[in-house]
MARVOPA-993486 format. One record per residue: residue number from 1; residue in three letters; x, y, z of N, C-alpha, C, O, CB in turn. Coordinates in steps of 0.05 Angstrom, whole numbers, plus 32768, in hexadecimal, padded with zeros to 4 digits. Glycine has a CB too. Layout:
<sites>
[NUM "ALA" [X Y Z] [X Y Z] [X Y Z] [X Y Z] [X Y Z]],
...
</sites>
This chain:
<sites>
[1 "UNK" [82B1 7ED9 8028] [82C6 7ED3 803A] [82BB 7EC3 8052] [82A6 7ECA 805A] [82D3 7EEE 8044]],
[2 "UNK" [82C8 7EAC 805E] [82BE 7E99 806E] [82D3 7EA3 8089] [82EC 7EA7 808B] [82C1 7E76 8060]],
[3 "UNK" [82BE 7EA5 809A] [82C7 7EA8 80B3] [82D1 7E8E 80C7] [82BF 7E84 80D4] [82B2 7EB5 80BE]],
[4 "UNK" [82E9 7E85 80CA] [82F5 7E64 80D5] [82F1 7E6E 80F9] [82FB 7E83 8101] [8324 7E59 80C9]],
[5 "UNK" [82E6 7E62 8104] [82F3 7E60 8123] [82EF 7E46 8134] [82D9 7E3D 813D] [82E7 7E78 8136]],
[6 "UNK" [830A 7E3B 8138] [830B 7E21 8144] [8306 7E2A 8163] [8309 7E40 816E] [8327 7E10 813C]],
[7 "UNK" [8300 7E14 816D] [82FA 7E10 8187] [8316 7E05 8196] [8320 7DEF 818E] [82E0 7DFB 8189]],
[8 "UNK" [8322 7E14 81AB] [8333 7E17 81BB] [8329 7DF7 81CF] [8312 7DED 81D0] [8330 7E39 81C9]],
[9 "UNK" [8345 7DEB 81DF] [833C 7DD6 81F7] [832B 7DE8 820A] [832F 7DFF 8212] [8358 7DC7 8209]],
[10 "UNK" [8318 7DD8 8210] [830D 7DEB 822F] [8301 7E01 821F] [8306 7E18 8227] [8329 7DF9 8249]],
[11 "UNK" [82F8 7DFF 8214] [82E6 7E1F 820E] [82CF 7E24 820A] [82CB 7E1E 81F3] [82EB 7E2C 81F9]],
[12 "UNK" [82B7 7E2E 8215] [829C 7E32 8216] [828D 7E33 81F8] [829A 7E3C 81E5] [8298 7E4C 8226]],
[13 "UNK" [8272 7E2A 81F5] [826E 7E2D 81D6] [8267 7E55 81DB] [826D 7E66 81CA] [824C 7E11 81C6]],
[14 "UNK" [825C 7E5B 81F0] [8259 7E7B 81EA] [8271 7E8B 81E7] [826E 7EA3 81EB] [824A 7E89 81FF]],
[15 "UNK" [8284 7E83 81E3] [82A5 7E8D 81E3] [82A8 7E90 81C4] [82AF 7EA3 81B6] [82C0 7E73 81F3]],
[16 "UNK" [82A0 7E73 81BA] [82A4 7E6F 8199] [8289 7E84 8192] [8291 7E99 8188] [829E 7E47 818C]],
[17 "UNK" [8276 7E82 8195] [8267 7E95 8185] [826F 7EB2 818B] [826B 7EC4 817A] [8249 7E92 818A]],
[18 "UNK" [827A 7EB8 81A1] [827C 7ED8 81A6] [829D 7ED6 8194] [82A8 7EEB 8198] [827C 7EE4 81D1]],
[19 "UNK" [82A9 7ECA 8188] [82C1 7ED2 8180] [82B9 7ED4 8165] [82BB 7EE7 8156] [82D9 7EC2 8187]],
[20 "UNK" [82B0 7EBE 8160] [82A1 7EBA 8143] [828F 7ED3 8136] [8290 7EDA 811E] [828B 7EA1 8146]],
[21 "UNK" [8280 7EE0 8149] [826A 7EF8 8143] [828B 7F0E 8142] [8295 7F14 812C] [8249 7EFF 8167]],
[22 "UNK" [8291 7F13 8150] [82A5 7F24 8157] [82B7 7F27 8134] [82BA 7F38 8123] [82B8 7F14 8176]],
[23 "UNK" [82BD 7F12 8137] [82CF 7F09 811F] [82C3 7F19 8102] [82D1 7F28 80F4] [82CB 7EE4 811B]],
[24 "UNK" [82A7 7F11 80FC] [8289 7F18 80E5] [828C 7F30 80E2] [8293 7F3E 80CE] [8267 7F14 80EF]],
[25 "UNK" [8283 7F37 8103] [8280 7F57 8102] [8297 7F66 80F7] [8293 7F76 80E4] [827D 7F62 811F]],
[26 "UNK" [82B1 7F60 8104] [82CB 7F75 80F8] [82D7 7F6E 80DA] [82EC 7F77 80D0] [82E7 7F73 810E]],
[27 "UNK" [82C6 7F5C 80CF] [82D4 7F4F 80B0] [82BE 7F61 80A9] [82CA 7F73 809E] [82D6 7F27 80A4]],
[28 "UNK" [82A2 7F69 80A8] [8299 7F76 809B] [8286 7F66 808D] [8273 7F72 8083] [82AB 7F81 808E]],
[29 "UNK" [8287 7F52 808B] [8274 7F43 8071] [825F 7F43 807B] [824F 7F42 8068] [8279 7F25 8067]],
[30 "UNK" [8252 7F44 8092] [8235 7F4B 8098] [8231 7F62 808B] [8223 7F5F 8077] [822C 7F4F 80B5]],
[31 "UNK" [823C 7F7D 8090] [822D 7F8D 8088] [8230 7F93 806A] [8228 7FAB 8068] [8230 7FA2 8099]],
[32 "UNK" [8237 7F8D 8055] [823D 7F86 803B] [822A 7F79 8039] [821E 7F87 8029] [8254 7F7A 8034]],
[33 "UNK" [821C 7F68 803C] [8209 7F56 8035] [81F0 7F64 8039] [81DD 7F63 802A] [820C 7F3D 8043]],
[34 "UNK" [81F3 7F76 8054] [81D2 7F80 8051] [81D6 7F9F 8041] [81C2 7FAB 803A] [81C0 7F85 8077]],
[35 "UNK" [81F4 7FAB 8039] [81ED 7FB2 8028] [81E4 7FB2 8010] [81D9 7FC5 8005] [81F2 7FB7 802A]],
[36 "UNK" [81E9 7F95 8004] [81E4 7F8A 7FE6] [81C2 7F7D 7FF8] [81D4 7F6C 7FFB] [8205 7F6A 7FD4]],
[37 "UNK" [81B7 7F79 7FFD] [81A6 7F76 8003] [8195 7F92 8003] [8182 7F8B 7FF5] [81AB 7F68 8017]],
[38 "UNK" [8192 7FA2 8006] [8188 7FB9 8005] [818C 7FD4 7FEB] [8183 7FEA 7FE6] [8190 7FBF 801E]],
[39 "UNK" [819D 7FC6 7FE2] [81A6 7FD5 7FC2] [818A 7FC6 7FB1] [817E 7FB0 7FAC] [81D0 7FC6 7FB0]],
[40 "UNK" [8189 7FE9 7FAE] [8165 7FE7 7F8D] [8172 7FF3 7F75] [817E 8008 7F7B] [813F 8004 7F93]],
[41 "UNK" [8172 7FEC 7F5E] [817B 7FFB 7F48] [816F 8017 7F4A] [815A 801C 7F55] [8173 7FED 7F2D]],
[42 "UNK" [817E 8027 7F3F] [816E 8044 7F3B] [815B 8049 7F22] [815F 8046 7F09] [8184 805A 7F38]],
[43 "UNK" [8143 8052 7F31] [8133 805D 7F20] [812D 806F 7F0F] [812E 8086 7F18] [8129 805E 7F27]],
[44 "UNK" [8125 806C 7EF4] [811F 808B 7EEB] [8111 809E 7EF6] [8104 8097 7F09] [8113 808D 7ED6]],
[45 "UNK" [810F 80B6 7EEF] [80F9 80D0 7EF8] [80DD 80BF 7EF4] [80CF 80BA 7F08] [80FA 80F2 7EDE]],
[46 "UNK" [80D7 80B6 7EDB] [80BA 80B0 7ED0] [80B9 809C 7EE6] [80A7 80A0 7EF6] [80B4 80A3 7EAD]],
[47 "UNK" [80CF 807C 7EEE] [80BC 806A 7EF9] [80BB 8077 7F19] [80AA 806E 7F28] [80C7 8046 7EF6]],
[48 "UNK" [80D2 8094 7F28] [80C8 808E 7F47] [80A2 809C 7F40] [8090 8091 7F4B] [80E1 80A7 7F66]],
[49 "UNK" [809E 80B3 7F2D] [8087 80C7 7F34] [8076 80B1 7F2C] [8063 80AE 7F3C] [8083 80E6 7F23]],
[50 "UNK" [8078 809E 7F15] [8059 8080 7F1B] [805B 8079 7F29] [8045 8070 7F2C] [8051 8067 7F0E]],
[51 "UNK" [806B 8072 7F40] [806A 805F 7F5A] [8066 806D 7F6B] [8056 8063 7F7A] [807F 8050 7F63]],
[52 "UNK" [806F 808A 7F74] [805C 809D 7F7B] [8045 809F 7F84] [803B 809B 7F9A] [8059 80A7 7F70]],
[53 "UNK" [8039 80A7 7F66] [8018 80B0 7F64] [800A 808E 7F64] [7FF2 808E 7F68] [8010 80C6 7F3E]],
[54 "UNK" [8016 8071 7F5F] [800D 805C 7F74] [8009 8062 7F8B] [7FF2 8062 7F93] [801B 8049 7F77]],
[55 "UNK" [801F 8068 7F9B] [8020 8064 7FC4] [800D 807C 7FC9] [8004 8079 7FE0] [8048 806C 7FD9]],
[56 "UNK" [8004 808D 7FC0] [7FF3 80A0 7FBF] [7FD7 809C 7FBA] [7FC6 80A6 7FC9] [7FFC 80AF 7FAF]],
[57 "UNK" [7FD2 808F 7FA7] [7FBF 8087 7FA1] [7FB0 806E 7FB9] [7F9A 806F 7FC4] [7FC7 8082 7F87]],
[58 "UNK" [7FC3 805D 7FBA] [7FBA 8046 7FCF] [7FBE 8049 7FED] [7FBB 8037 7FFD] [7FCA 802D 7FCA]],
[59 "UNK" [7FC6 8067 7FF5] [7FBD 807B 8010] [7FA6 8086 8012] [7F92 8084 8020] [7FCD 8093 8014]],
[60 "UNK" [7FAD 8097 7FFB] [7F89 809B 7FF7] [7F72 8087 7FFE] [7F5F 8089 800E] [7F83 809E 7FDA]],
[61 "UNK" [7F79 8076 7FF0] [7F64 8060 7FEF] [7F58 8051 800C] [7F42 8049 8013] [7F71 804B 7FDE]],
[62 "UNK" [7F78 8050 8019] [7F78 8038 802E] [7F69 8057 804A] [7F61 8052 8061] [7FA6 8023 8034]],
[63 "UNK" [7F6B 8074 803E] [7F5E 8083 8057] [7F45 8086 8057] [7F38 8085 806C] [7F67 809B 805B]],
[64 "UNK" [7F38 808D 8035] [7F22 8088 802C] [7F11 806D 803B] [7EFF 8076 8049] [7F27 8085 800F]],
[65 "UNK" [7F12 8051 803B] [7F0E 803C 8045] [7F14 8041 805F] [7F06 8033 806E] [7F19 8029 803A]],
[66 "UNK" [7F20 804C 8068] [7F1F 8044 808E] [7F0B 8059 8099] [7EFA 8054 80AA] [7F42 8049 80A3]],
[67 "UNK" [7F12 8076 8088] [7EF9 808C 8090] [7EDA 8079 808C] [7ECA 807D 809E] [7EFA 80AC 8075]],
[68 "UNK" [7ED2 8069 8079] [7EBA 8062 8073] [7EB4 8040 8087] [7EA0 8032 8085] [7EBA 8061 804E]],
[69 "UNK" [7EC7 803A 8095] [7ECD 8032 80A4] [7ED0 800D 809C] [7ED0 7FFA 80AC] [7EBC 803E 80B8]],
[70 "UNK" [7ED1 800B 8081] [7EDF 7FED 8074] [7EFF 7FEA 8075] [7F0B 7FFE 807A] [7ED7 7FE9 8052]],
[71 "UNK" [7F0A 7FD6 8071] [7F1F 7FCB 8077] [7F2D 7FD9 805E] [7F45 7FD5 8059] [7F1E 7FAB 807B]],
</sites>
């Protein structure tokens, strides 16, 4: 959906953007977008517990290395 706003005689350009934002905001299509932006397919049981025991594994790792005091 395309948001139109013409410019009035005499009218400030910060007038057009605050009507314009105004306009975005109450149509909604911003926040639609960052919700399809932030939509992940759902995962099975098997792939979240392997991605899991990954982020687990590479905590370990990354505390292991800072205790021994390498990067």
């Amino acid at each position: 959906m395309v948001q139109v706003t013409r410019k009035d005689e005499r009218e400030a350009s910060e007038n057009i953007i605050r009507r314009f934002n105004r306009k975005v905001l109450q149509s909604g299509v911003l926040a639609e977008a960052k919700a399809t932006m932030r939509f992940s397919k759902p995962l099975s049981k098997t792939e979240r517990r392997a991605k899991a025991i990954i982020r687990k594994e590479r905590k370990a790792d990354k505390l292991n290395k800072a205790r021994l005091g390498l990067r």
